[in-house]
N, C-alpha and C positions, 0 to 999 in steps of 0.2 A: 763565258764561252763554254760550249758542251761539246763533247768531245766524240765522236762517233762510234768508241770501242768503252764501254761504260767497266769494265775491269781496268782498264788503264786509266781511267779517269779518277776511278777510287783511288788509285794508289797514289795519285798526283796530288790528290786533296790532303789526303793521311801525309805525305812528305814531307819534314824541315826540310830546306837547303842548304839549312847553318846548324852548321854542327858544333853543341855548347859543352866546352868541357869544363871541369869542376875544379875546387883544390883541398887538398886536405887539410885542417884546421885543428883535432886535436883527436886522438887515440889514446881511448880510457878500455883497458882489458879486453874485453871481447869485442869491444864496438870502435868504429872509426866516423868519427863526423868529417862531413865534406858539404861545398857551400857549392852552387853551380846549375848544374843542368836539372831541368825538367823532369824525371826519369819516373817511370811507375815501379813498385812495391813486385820484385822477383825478376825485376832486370839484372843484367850480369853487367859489373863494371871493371877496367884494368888501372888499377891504382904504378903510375908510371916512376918507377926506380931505379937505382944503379945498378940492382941485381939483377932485374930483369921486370917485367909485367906481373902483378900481382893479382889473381881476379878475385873480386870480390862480389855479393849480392847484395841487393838492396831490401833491409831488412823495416825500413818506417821512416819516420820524420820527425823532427823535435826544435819548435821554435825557426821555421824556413830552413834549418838544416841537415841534408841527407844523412840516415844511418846505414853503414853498411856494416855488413859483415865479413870476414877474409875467408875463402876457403882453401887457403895455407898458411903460412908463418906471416908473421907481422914485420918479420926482418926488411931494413931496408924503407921501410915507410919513415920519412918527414915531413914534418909542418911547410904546406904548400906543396906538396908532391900533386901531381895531376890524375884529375880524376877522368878516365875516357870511358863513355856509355857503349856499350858493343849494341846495344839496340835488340837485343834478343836475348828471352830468358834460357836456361840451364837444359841441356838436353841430351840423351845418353844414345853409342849407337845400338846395333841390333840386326837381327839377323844369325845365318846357320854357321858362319865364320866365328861367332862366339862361345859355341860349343865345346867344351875342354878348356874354355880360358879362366882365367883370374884377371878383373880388372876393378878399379880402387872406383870410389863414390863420385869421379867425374869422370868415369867410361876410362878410363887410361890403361892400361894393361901391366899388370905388375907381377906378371907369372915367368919375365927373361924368355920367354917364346919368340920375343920379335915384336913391332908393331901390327895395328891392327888394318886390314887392306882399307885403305880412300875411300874405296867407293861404299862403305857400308854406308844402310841406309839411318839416319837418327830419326828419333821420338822424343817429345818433350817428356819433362820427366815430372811436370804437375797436369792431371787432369783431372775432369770431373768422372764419379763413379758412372758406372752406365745406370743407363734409365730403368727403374724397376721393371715395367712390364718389355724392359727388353731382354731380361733375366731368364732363359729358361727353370720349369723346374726343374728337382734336381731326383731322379729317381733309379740312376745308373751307379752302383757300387763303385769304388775304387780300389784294388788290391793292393794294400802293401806290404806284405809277406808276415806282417809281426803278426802271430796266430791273436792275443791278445786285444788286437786294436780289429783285426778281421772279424773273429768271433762275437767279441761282446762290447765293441763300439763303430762298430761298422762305418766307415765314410762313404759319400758320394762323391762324384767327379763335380766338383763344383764348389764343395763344403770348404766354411772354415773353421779350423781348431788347434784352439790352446792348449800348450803343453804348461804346466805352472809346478815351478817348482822351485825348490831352495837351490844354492849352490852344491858344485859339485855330487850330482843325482844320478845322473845320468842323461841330463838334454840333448847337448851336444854328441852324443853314441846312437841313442834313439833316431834322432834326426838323421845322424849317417844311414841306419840300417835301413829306415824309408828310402832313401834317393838312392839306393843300392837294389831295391828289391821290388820298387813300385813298379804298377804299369803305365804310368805316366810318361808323354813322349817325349816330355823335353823338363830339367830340375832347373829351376834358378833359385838359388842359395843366397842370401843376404845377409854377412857375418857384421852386425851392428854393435862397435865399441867392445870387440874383442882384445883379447892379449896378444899382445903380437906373434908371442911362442904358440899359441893354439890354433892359427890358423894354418900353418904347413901342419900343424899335428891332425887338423882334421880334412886338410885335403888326402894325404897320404894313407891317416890309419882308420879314419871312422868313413870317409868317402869313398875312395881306394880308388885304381885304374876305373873299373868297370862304371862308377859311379859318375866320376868327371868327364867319361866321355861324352853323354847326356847332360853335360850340366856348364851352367853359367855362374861364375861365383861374382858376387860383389862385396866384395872388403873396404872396411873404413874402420879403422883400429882405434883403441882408446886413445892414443896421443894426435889424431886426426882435431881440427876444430870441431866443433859440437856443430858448425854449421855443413860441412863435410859430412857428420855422421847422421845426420836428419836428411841431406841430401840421399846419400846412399843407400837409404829404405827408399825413397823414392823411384830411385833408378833403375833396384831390382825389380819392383813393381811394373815400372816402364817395359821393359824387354818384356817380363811375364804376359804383358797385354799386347807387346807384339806379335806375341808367340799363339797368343791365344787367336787372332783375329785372322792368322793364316789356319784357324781351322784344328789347332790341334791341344790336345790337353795336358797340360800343365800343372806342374809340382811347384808353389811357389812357399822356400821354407824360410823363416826370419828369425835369425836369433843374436837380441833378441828385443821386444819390444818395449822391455825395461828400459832398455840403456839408451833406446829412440825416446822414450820419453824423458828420462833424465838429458839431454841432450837439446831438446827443444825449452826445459827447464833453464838450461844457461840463458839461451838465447830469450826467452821472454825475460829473465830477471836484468840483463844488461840493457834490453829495451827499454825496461822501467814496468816492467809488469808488479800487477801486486801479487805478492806471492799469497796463495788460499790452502786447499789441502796440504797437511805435510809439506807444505812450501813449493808446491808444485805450482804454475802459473794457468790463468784459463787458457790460456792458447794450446796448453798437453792435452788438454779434455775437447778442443775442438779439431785437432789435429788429428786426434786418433782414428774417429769415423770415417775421414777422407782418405785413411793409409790403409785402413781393415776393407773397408766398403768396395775400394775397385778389383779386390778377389770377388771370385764367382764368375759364374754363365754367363754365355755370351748366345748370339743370334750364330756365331761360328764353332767356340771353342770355349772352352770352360778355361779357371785357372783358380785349382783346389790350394789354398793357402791355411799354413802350419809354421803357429807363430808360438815361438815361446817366453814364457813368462816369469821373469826369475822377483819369488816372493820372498821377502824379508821377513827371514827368521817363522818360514812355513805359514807368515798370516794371508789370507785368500782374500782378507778383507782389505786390506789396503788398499788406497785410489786406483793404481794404476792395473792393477790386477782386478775391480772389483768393474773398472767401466771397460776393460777388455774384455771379461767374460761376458757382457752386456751388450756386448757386440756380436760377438762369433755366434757359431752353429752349434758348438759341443767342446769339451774341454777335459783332455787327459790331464789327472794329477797325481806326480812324481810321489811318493811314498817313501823319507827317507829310512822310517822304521823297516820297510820292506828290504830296501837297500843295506842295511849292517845285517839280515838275512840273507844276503848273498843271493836275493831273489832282482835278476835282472829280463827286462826291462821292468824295471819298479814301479808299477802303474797302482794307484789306486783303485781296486773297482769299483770301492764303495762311494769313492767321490767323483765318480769322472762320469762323464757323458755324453751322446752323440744324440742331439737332436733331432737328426734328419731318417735317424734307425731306421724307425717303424713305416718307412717309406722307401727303405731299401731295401728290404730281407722281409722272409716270408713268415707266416704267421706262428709256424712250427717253432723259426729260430729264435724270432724275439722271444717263446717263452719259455722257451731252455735258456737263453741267457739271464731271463729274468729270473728262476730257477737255481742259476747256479750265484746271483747273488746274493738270495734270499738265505742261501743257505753259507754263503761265506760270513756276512751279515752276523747271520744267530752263532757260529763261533765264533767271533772276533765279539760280542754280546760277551758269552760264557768261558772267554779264553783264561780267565784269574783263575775260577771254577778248576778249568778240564785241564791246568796246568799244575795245579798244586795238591791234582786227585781227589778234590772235594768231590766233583761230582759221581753220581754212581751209575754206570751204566744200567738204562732200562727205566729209567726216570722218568723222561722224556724223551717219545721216539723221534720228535724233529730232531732232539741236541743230537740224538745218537746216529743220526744218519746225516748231522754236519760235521762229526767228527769221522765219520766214516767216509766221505767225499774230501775230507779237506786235504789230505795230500795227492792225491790229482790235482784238484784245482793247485796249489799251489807248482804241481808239476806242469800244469798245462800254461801258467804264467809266464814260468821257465823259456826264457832263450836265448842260444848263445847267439854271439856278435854276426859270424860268421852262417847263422840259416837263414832261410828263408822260405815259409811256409805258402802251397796253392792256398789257395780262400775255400775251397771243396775241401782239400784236407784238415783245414783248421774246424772245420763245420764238424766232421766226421770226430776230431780229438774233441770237441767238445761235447756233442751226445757221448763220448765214451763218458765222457766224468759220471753219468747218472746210469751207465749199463751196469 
């Protein structure tokens, strides 16, 4: 029989009538097997207990038995507890009522403000990136006050980049002084497998008032399941593309992509993944593309993403750092030697890079910035030399005019927590370096 309204016919055909629920059978560490319904791979399920409703995802199959995953505590789950299919996957809300808030890896609000108003509007929080040639280019600067990343790695509204570096560098400071200083119209912040002590530390002292009132934070802390904290890069993502398709441009920061991928590592080795790299599983390496790629341009609004990357024991080579960079547009890198000089923000110049430069800035500027690292370069070459007075002035007139420019440049490096430099003014300090 054909139905005369062909949308309501569809939904009649897709319909069970009978609704099959599951039971659970046994929970080994991070996974739970349950035997039952029908369900596809990123469906949401409520595993039914004394404490209350547990929601879980459905992370594969193994021998006709569902796996899932808990995105909270395991408490409370027994052999034969009931599995109920909610029929729809994971999805975060969104919208201008999010602005100022703090909410955890399944859209909840964890900031004592209140809950969040009904009627907001939700987004799933897995999609596909957009379609390349729906990608504008990208040829409009972005300003983020830090004279450093202005000057001589310039972004565009649309760009993405890595920040990589060892611990305690200064990421989390840097990333503050951007979503304090940028002209971007709306931050969303993605605190991935944080300390739980650092994140009021970095709403309060690195973001501050002015910073959260443009901005959207999503937290999912290190004692969160590893399925929670993969979720919660997702979710920031999500909003960031809400944000984008009303047209306007967006700061989306992630820190950090490490601990997203260490995180997705749980979750494939409990699946039964084989573990390959450094014991990292393939599913980290196919996962990352899909979480990098839906930053960028849109047909409405851009969404500039700045993801950082924390390298073990400073190697750049490592998997997760080596197929990030591989990804993005350009990549600041943290300098701890810079850093015990008391030189903040501690940017490598010599290692870092912004791909999309020479398509943002005029001919003049890209070669004074190249200029000024040509000549950073040959002293950081001759610094054993020009430190222990071997060398003799008049030698060599390149050395003698990198030693004559190098404390500018390292002054021009220079910034406290608290400025925030025009993109005109930084242009202006850096021809000074060479006047």
């Amino acid at each position: 029989m054909t139905f005369p309204f062909p949308k309501y016919d569809e939904i009649l055909e897709n319909t069970d009538p009978i609704r099959v629920n599951g039971r659970v059978t046994q929970v080994v560490g991070l996974l739970i097997e349950a035997t039952g319904p029908q369900i596809p791979v990123g469906e949401v399920c409520h595993i039914t207990t004394g404490l209350g409703p547990i929601p879980c995802e459905v992370v594969g199959f193994r021998r006709g038995a569902i796996l899932l995953m808990p995105l909270v505590s395991t408490a409370g789950i027994r052999q034969g507890s009931e599995v109920v299919p909610l029929g729809m996957p994971l999805s975060a809300p969104a919208g201008e009522a999010l602005l100022g808030r703090l909410i955890d890896g399944m859209g909840v609000p964890i900031d004592e403000k209140g809950e969040l108003p009904p009627d907001l509007p939700r987004v799933p929080i897995s999609r596909e990136p957009p379609n390349p040639f729906s990608r504008r280019r990208i040829f409009t600067p972005l300003e983020t006050g830090i004279r450093v990343i202005d000057a001589l790695f310039t972004i565009g509204r649309g760009q993405r980049l890595g920040i990589f570096s060892g611990s305690g560098v200064g990421k989390s400071t840097l990333m503050g002084m951007v979503c304090r200083s940028s002209k971007a119209d709306v931050n969303v912040i993605g605190l991935i497998g944080e300390r739980g002590r650092e994140v009021r530390e970095f709403v309060e002292k690195d973001l501050g008032p002015e910073g959260l009132r443009r901005s959207v934070v999503v937290v999912a802390t290190s004692d969160k399941p590893a399925l929670v904290r993969v979720k919660a890069a997702f979710t920031a993502t999500a909003i960031a593309e809400y944000f984008r398709d009303q047209g306007k441009d967006v700061m989306l920061m992630m820190d950090s992509v490490t601990r997203f991928a260490l995180s997705q590592r749980e979750i494939g080795l409990a699946v039964g993944e084989p573990p390959t790299t450094r014991g990292y599983t393939p599913s980290v390496f196919s996962l990352l593309p899909k979480l990098l790629e839906r930053a960028g341009t849109s047909k409405q609004g851009s969404i500039t993403g700045i993801y950082t990357v924390l390298v073990e024991g400073g190697d750049m080579d490592e998997p997760v750092a080596d197929a990030v960079r591989g990804i993005l547009d350009g990549h600041l890198v943290l300098s701890r030697e810079l850093a015990h000089q008391n030189i903040y923000p501690s940017v490598d110049i010599l290692g870092s890079i912004s791909r999309l430069m020479p398509d943002l800035v005029t001919k003049r500027h890209f070669e004074i910035s190249g200029r000024i690292r040509d000549l950073f370069s040959l002293y950081q070459q001759n610094s054993d030399l020009i430190n222990i007075g071997a060398y003799k002035a008049g030698t060599n007139a390149k050395i003698d005019e990198s030693i004559l420019r190098h404390p500018r440049i390292e002054a021009f490096i220079k910034q406290g927590i608290d400025q925030a430099f025009p993109f005109e003014e930084s242009l202006k300090a850096l021809e000074g370096i060479l006047a």
